[in-house]
SELUMRO-586234 format. One record per residue: x, y, z of N, C-alpha, C in turn; residue number from 1. Coordinates in Angstrom, 3 decimals. Layout:
N
+----------+----------+----------+----------+----------+----------+----------+----------+----------+-----+
:      n.X :      n.Y :      n.Z :     ca.X :     ca.Y :     ca.Z :      c.X :      c.Y :      c.Z :   i :
+----------+----------+----------+----------+----------+----------+----------+----------+----------+-----+
:        X :        Y :        Z :        X :        Y :        Z :        X :        Y :        Z : NUM :
...
+----------+----------+----------+----------+----------+----------+----------+----------+----------+-----+
//
This chain:
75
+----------+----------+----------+----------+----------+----------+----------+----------+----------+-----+
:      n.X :      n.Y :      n.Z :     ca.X :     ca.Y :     ca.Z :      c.X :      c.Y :      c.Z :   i :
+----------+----------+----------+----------+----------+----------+----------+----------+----------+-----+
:  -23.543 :   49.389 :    9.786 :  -24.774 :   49.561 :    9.039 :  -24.752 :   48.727 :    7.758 :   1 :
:  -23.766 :   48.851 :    6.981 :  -23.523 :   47.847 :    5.750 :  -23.273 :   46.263 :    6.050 :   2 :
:  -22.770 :   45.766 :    6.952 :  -23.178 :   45.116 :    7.411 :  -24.682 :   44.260 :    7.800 :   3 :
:  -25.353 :   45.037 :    8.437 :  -26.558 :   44.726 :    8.444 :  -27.343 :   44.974 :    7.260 :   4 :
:  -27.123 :   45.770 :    6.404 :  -27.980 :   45.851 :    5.176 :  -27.343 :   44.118 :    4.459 :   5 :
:  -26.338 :   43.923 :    4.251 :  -25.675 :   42.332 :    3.560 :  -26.028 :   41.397 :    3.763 :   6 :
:  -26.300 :   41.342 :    5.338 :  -27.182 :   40.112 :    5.947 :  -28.626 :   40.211 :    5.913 :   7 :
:  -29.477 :   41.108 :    5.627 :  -30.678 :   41.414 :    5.235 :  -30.845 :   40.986 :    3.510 :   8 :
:  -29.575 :   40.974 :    2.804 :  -29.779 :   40.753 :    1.663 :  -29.467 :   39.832 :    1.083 :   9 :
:  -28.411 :   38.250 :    2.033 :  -28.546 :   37.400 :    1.840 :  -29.419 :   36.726 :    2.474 :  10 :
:  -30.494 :   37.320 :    3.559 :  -31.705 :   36.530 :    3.703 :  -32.465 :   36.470 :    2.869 :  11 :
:  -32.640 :   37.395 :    1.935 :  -33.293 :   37.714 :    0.728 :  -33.478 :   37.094 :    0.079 :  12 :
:  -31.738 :   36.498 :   -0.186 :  -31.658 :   35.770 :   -1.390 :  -31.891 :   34.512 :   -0.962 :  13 :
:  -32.208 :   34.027 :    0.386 :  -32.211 :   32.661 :    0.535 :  -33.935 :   32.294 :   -0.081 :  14 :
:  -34.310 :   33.229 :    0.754 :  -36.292 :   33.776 :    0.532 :  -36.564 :   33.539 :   -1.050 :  15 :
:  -35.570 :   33.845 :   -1.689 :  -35.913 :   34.238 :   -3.441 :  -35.662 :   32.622 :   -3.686 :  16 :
:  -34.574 :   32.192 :   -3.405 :  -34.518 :   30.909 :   -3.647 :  -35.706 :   30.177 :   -3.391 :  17 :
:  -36.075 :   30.100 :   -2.293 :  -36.940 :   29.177 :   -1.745 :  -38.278 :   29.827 :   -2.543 :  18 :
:  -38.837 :   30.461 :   -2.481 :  -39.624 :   31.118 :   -3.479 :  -39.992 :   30.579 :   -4.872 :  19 :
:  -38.706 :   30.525 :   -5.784 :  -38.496 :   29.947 :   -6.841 :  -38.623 :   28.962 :   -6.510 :  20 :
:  -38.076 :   27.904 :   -5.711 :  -38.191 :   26.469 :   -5.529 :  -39.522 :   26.341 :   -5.912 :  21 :
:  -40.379 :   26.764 :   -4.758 :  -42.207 :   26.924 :   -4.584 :  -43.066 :   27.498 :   -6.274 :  22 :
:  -42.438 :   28.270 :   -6.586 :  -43.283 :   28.173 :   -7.897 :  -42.484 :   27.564 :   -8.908 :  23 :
:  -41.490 :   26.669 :   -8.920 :  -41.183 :   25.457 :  -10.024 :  -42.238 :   25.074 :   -9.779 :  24 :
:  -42.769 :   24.183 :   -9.086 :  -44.255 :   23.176 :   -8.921 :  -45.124 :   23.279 :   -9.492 :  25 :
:  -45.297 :   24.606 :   -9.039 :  -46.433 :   25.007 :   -9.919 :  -46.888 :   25.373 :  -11.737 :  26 :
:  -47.322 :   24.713 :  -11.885 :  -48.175 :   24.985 :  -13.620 :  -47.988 :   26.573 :  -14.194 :  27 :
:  -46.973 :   26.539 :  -14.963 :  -47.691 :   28.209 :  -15.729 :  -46.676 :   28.918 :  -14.514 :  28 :
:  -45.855 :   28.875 :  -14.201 :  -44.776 :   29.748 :  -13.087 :  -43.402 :   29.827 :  -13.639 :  29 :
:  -43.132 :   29.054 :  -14.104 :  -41.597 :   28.617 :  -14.307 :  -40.780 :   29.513 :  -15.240 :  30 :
:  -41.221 :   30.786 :  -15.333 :  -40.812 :   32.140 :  -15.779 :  -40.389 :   32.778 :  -14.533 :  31 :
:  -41.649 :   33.113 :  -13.780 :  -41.398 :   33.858 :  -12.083 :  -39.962 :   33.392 :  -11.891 :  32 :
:  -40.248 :   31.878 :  -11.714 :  -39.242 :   30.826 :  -10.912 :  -37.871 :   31.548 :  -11.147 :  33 :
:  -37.659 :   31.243 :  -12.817 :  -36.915 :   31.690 :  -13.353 :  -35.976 :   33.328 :  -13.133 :  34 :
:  -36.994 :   34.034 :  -13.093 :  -36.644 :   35.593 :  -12.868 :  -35.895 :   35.680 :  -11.293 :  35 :
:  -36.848 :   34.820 :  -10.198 :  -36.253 :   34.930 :   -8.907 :  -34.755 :   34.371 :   -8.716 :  36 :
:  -35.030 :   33.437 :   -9.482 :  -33.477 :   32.484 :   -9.692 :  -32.569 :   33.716 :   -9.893 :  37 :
:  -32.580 :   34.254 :  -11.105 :  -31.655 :   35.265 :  -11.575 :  -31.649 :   36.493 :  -10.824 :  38 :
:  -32.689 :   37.015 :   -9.909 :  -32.431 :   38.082 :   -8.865 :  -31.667 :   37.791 :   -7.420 :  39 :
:  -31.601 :   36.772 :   -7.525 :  -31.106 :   35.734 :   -6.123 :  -29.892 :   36.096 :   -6.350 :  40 :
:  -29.107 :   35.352 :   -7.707 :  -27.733 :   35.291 :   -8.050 :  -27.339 :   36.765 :   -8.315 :  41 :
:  -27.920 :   37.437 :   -8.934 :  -27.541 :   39.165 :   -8.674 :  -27.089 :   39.449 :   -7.067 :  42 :
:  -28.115 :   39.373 :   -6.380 :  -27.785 :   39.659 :   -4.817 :  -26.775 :   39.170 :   -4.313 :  43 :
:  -26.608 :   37.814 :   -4.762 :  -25.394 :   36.999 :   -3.981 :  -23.699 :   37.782 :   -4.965 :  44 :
:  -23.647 :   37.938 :   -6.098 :  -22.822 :   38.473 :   -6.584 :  -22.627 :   39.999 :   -5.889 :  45 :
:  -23.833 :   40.427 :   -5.994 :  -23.691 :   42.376 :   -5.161 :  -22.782 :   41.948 :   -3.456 :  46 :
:  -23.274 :   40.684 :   -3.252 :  -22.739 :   40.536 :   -1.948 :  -21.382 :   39.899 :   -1.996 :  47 :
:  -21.157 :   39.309 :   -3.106 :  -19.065 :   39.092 :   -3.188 :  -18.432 :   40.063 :   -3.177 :  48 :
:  -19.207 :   40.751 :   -4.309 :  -18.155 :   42.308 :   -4.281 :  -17.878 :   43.031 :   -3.249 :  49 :
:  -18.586 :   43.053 :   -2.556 :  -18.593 :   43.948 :   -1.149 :  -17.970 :   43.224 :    0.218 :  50 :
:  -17.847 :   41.565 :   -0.205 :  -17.117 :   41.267 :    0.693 :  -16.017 :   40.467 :    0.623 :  51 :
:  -15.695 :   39.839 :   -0.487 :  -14.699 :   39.297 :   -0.865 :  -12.823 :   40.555 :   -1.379 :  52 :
:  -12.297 :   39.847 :   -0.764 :  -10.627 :   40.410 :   -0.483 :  -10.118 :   40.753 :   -2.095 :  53 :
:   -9.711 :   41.701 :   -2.525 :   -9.053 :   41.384 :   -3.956 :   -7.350 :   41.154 :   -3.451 :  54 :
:   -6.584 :   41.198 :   -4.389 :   -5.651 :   40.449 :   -4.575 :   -4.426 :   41.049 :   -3.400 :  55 :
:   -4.838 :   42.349 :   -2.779 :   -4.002 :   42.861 :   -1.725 :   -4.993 :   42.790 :   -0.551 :  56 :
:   -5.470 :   41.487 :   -0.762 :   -6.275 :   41.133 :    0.878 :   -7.576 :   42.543 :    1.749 :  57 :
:   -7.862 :   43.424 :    0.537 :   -8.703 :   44.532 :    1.433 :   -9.913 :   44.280 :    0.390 :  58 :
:  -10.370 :   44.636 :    1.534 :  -12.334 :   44.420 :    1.046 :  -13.015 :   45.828 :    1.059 :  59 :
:  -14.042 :   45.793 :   -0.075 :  -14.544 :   47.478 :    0.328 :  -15.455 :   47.534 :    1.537 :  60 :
:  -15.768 :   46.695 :    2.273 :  -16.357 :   46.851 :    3.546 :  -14.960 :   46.826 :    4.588 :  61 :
:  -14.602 :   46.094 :    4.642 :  -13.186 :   46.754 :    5.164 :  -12.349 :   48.031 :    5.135 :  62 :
:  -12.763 :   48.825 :    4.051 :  -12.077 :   49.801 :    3.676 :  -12.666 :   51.141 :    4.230 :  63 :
:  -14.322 :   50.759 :    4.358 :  -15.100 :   51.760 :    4.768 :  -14.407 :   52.426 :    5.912 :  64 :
:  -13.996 :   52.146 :    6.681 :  -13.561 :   52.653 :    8.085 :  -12.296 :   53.134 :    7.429 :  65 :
:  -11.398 :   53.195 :    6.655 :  -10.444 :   53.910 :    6.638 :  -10.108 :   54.875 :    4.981 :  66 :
:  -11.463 :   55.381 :    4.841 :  -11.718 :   56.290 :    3.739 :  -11.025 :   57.436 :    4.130 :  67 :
:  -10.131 :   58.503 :    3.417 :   -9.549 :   59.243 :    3.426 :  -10.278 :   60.646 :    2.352 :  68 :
:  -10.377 :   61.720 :    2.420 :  -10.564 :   62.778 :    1.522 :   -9.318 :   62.885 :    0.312 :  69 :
:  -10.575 :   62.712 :   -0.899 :   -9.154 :   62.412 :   -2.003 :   -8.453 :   63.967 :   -2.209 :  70 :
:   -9.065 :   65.165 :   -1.595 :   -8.770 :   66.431 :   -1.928 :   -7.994 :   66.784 :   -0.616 :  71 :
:   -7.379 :   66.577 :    0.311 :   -7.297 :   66.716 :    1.609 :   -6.300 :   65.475 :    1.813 :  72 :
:   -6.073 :   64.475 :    1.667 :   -5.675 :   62.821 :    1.938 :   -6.136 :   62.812 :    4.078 :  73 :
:   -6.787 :   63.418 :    4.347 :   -6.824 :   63.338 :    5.410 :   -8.353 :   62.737 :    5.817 :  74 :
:   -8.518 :   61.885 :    7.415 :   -9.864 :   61.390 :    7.056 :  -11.062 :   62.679 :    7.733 :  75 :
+----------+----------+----------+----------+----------+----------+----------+----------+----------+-----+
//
């Protein structure tokens, strides 16, 4: 499921890009432009975190499947 929500949200960000591209051109936009620019790069950052390895190679989408009860240690 997280999965598919990530790839829904770097289509997003491709959309926001291209978006922004489309109102640079335009007269009197280049604020919008601006704002989409910076919601794009939010998304793409929300999407490192969630999939990029930290320094002992595990990812929190990786991890999802092996969540444990912190009161219990059992899953």
């Amino acid at each position: 499921m997280l999965s598919t929500v990530l790839s829904i949200l770097v289509l997003a960000t491709f959309a926001l890009i291209g978006g922004a591209i489309w109102l640079w051109r335009k007269p009197g936009m280049r604020q919008k432009a601006l704002l989409m620019l910076v919601l794009a790069a939010i998304a793409m950052v929300n999407v490192a975190i969630w999939t990029l390895p930290d320094g002992a190679g595990r990812s929190p989408v990786g991890q999802l499947g092996t969540a444990t009860d912190p009161e219990t240690g059992r899953d």
